[in-house]
C-alpha positions as CSV (number, residue, x, y, z in Angstrom):
1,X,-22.5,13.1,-8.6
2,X,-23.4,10.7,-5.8
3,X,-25.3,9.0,-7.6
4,X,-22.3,8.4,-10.5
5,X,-20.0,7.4,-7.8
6,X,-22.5,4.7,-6.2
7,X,-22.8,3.3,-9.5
8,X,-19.0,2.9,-10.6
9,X,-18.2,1.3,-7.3
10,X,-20.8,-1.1,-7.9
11,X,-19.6,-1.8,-11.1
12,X,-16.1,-2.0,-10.0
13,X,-17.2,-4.7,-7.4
14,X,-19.0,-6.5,-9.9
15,X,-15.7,-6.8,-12.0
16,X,-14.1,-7.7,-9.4
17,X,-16.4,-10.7,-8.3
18,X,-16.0,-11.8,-12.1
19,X,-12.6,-11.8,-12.2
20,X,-12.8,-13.6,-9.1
21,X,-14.6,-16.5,-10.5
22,X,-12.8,-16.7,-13.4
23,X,-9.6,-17.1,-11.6
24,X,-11.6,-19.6,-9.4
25,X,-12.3,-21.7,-12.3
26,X,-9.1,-21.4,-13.8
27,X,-8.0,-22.8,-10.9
28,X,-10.2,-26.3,-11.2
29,X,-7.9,-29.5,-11.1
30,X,-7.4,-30.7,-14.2
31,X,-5.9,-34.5,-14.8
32,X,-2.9,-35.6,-15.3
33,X,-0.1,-36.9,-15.1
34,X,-0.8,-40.4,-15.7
35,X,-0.1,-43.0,-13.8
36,X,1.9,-45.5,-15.6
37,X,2.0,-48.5,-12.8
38,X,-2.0,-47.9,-12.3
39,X,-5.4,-47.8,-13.6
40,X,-6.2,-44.6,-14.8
41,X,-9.9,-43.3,-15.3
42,X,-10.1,-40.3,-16.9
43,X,-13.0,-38.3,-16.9
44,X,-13.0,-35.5,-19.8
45,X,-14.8,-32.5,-19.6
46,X,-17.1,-32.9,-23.0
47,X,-19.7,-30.8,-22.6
48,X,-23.3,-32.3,-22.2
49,X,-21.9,-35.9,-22.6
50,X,-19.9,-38.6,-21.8
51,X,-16.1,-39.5,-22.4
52,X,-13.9,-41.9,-20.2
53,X,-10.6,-42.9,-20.6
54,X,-9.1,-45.8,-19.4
55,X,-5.2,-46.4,-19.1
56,X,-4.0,-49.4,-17.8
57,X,0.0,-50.5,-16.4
58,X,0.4,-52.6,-19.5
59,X,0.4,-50.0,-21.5
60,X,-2.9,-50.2,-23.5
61,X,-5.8,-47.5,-23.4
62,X,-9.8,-47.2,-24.1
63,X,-12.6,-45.0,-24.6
64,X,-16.1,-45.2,-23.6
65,X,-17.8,-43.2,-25.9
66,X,-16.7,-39.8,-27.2
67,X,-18.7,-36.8,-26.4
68,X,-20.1,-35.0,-28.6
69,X,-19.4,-33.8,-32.2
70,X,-19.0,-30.1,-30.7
71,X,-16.3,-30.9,-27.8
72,X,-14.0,-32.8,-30.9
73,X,-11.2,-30.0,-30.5
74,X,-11.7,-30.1,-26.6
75,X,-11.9,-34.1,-26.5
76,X,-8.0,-34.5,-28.3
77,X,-6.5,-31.1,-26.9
78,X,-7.3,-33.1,-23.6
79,X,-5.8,-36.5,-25.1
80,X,-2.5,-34.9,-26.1
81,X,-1.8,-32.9,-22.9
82,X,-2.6,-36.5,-20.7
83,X,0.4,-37.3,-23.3
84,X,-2.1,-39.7,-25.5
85,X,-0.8,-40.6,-29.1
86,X,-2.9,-43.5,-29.6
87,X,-6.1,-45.7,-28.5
88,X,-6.3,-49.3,-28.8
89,X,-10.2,-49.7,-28.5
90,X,-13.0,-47.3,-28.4
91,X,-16.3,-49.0,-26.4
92,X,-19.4,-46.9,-27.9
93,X,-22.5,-47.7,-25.1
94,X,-24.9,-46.4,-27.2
95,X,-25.7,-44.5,-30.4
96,X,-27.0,-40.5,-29.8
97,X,-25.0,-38.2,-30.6
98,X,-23.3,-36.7,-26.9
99,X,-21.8,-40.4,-26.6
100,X,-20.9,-41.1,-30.1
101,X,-20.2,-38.6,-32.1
102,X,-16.6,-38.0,-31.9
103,X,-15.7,-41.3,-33.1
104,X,-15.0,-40.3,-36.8
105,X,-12.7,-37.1,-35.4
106,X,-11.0,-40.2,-32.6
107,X,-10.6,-42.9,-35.4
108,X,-8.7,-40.0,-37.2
109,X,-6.8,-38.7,-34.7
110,X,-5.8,-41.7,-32.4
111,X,-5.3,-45.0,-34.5
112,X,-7.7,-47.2,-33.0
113,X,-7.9,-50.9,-33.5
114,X,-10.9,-52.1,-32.5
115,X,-14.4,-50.4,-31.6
116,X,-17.1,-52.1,-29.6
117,X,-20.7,-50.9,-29.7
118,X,-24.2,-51.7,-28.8
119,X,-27.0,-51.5,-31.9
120,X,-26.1,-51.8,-35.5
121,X,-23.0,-50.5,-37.2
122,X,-25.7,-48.2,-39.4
123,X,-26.7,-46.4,-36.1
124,X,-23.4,-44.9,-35.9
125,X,-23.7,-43.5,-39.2
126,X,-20.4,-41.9,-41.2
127,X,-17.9,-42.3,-38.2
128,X,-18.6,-46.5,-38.3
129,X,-17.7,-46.0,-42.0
130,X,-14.5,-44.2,-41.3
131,X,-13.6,-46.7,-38.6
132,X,-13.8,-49.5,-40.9
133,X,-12.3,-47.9,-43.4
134,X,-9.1,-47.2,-41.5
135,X,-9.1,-51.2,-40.5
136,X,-10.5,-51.1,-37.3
137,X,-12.0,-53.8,-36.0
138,X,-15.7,-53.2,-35.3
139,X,-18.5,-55.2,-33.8
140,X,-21.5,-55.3,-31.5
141,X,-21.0,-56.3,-27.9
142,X,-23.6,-58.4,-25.6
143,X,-23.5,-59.1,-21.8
144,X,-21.7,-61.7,-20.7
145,X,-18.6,-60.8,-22.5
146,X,-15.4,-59.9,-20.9
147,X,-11.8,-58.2,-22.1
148,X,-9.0,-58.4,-20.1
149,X,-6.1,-55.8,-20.3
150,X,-3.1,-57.5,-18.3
151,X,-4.4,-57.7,-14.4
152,X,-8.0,-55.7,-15.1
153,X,-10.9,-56.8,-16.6
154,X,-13.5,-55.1,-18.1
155,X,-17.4,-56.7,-18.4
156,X,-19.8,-56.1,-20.6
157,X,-23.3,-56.1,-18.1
158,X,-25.6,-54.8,-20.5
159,X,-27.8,-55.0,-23.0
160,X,-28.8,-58.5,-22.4
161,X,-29.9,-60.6,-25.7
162,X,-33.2,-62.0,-24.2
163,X,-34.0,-58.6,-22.5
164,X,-36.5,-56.4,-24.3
165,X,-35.2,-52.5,-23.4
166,X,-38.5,-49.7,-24.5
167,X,-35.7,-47.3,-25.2
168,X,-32.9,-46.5,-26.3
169,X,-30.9,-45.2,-23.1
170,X,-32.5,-48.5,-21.4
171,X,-30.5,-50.6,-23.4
172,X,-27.1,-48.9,-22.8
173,X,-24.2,-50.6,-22.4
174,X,-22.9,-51.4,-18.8
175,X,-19.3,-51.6,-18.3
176,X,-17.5,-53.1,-15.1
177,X,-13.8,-52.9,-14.4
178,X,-12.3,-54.8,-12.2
179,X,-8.6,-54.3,-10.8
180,X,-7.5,-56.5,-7.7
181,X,-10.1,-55.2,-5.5
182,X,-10.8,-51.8,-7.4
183,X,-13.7,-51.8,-8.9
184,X,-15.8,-49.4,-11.2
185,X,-19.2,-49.1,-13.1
186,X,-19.7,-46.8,-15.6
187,X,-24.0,-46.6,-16.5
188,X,-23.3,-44.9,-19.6
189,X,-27.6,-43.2,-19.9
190,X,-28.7,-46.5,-18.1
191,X,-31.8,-45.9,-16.3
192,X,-34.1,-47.6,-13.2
193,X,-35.3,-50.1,-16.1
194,X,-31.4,-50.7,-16.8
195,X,-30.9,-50.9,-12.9
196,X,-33.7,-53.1,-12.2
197,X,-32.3,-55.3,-15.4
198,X,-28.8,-55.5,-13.4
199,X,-30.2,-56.0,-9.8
200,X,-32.4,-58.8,-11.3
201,X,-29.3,-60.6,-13.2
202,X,-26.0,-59.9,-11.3
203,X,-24.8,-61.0,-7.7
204,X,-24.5,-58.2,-5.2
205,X,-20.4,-58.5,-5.7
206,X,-20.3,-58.1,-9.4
207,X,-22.2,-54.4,-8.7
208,X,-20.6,-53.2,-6.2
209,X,-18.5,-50.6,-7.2
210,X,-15.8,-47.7,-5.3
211,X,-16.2,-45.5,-8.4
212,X,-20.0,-45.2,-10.4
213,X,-20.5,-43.2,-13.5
214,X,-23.6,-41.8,-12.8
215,X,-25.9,-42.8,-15.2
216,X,-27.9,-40.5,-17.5
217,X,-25.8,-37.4,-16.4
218,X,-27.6,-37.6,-13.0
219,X,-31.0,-37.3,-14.5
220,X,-34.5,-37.9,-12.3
221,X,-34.9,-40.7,-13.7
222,X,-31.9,-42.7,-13.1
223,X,-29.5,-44.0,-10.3
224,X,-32.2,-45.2,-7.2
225,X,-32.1,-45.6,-3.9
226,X,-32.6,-49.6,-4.4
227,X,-29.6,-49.5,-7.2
228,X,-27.1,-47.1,-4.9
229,X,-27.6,-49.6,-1.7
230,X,-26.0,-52.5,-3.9
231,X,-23.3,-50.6,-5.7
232,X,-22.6,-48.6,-2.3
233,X,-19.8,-46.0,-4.6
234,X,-17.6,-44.1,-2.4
235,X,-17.3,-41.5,-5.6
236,X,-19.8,-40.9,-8.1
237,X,-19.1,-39.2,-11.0
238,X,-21.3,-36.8,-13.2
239,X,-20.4,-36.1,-16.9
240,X,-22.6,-33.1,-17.7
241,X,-22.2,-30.3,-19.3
242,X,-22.7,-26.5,-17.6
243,X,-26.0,-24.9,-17.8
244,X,-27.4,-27.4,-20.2
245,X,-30.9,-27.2,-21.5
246,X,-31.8,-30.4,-19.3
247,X,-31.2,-28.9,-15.9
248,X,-28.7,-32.1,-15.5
249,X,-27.9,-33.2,-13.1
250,X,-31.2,-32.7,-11.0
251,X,-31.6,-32.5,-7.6
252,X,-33.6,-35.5,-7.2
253,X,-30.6,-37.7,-8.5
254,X,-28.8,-35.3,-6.4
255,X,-30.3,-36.0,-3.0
256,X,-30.1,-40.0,-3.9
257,X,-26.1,-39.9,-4.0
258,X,-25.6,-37.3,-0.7
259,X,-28.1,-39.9,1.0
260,X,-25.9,-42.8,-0.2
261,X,-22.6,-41.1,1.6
262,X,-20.4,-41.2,-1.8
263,X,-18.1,-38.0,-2.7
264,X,-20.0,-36.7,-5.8
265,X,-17.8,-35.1,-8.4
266,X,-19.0,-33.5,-11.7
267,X,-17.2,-32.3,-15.5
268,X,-19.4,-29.0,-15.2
269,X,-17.5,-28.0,-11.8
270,X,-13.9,-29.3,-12.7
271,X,-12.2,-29.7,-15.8
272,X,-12.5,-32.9,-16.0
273,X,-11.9,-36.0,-13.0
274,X,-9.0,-38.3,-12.7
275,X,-9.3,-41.6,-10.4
276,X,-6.5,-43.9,-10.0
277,X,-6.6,-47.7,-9.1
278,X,-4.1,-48.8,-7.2
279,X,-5.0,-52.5,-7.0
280,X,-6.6,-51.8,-3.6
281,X,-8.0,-47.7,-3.2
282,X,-9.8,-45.1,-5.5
283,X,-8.1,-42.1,-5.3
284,X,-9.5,-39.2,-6.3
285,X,-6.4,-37.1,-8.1
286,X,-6.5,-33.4,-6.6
């Protein structure tokens, strides 16, 4: 009888524990609402891999890439409760599927008018097909180019035409926003060859960075010491999905960030991360 009693308080405490982190996730921040005078960088919760949006005080909105094919109903149940109707431009970094392969279900959903990518339109398979077929405007991107939307701009840093990338993820495309004197770099799966490509070809000013999308979803094999001195992010952010297969992000890439002094925040611990520009200061939305 002891016995039976020892057991059913421990598994009473063991509910209640559960229950406990339930309500404790429950309880994650989750974006919104918008800031309609400001730059607002959304990060969604995807799953293992990457989605950003990007609102801006003149009213138009992007995406870098799209998460993947298995986060589509969790990708625009997030859109519609941020209020979001419609995207202007969708900016695909590079073509596997945890970055890209939402853009048929976006193209659907969100009347987009132009889409930006790095590789060929074939690498994108059936949602490049849809895209064009619902008129948007699609072509490859290069470093060196620019878009501005009103006051910000947004620079393309990589893939460089005259660099030679082994892989695929080396060859990513870099993004850098600039907002009065906000700025942000989002690595997309860049890694220490993407890095050392940047360092090599930028000045210090055009890498520096308050906010840094981690590249690789903080794998070992991205985001150095070297790369983290230049940028010198006061938040880093990790799009990366809970208890994924690659044990992202690892501790290595881990260690790098606390060392460098920036706030780290990741999608697998919040549902999702919202940073607004002001013009001046990144701040982190509680």
């Amino acid at each position: 009888m002891k016995r039976r009693l020892m057991a059913l308080a421990a598994a009473l405490l063991a509910l209640l524990v559960l229950l406990s982190c339930r309500q404790k996730a429950a309880a994650a921040p989750s974006p919104g609402p918008l800031e309609a005078d400001k730059v607002n960088l959304v990060f969604l919760d995807v799953g293992q891999g990457d989605s950003t949006l990007i609102t801006f005080p003149n009213g138009e909105r992007l995406i870098i890439d799209t998460g993947p094919e298995s986060s589509r109903r969790q990708v625009v149940q997030q859109l519609k409760a941020l209020g979001i109707d419609r995207v202007d431009y969708l900016f695909l970094t590079h073509p596997h599927e945890d970055h890209c392969g939402n853009l048929g279900t976006l193209v659907r959903k969100f009347h987009i008018k132009g889409v930006y990518f790095e590789g060929l339109p074939a690498d994108y398979g059936s949602g490049m097909v849809i895209a064009r077929r619902r008129g948007a405007y699609c072509r490859q991107v290069w470093g060196g180019e620019a878009f501005t939307f009103g006051e910000a701009t947004l620079r393309v840093l990589s893939p460089l035409p005259d660099v030679y990338y082994p892989e695929v993820n080396d060859g990513s495309m870099v993004l850098s926003l600039s907002y009065g004197e906000n700025q942000a770099l989002f690595m997309a799966d860049g890694t220490f060859e993407t890095e050392e490509s940047l360092l090599f070809t930028y000045p210090r000013e055009l890498l520096q960075a308050q906010v840094l999308k981690v590249g690789h979803h903080g794998s070992a094999s991205s985001t150095s010491e070297v790369f983290l001195k230049v940028v010198e992010p006061e938040v880093a952010v990790i799009s990366v999905g809970r208890d994924n297969e690659y044990k992202h992000p690892t501790q290595e890439a881990l260690d790098r960030l606390e060392a460098a002094g920036c706030r780290i925040l990741r999608t697998d611990l919040l549902s999702g991360v919202q940073i607004v520009l002001d013009g001046k200061q990144a701040r982190v939305v509680e």
